[in-house]
C-alpha positions as CSV (number, residue, x, y, z in Angstrom):
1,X,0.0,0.0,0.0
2,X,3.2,2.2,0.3
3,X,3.6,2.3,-3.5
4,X,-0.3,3.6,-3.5
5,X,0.7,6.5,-1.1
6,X,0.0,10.2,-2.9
7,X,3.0,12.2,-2.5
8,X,3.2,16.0,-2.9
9,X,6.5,17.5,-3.9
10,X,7.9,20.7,-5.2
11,X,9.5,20.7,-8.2
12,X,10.5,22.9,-11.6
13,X,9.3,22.9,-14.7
14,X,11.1,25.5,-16.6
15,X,12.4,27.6,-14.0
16,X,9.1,27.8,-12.3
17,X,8.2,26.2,-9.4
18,X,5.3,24.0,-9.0
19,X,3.7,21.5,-6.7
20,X,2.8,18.2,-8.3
21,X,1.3,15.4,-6.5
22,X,1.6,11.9,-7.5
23,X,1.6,8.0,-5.7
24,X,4.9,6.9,-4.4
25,X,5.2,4.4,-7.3
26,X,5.8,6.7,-9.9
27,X,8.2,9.0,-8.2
28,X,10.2,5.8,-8.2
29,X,9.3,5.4,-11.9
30,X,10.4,8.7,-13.0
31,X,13.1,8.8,-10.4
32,X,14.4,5.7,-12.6
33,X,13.7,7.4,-15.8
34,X,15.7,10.4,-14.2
35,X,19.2,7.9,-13.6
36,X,18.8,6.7,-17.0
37,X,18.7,9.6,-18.6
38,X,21.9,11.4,-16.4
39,X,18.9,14.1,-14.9
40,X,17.2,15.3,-12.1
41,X,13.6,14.8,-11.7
42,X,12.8,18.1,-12.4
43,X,14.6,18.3,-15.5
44,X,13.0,15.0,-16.7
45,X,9.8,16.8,-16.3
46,X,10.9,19.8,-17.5
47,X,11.4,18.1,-21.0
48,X,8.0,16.8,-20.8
49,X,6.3,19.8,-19.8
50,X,8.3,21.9,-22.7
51,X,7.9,18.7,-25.3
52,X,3.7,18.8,-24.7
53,X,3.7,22.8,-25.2
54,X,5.5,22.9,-28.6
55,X,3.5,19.7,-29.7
56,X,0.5,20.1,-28.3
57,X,0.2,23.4,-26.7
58,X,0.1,22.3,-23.3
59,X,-2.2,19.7,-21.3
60,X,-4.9,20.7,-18.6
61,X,-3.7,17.3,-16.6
62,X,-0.1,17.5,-16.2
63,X,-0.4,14.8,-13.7
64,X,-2.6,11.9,-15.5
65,X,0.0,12.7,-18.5
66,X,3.1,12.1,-16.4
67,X,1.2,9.1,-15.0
68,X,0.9,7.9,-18.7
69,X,4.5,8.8,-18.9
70,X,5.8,6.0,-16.2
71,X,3.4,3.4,-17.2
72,X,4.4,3.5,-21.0
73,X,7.9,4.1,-19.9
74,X,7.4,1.0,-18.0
75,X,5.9,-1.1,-20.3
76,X,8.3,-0.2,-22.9
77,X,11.4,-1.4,-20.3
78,X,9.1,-5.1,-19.0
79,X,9.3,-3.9,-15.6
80,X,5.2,-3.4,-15.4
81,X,4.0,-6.1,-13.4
82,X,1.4,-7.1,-11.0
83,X,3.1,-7.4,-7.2
């Protein structure tokens, strides 16, 4: 139930800070995504906010896409499973 735990943390997108709240399990999704790719967090999600503006002009759920994010990210890598 840990993993189900909503988290709130500050972070920047863009040199502006924001609050973003997500479950525990995808902090540890994108904090994996984030060692991969040699980047903070914040700058991980900072390339996703900025990517969604210029091809999309921006998202109204910036949460439910970063949740899409980790579970694509994770299906893409085999490490969704059912534990």
């Amino acid at each position: 139930m840990g993993l189900a735990r909503p988290l709130s943390r500050s972070v920047r997108l863009n040199g502006f800070a924001t609050c973003l709240r997500l479950e525990q399990v995808y902090w540890d999704i994108l904090a994996r995504m984030a060692k991969i790719n040699s980047c903070s967090v914040s700058a991980l999600l900072s390339y996703v906010d900025r990517e969604v503006h210029l091809r999309h002009g921006g998202v109204k759920n910036f949460s439910g896409l970063v949740r899409v994010v980790c579970v694509v990210h994770s299906l893409n890598e085999g490490t969704c499973s059912a534990e």
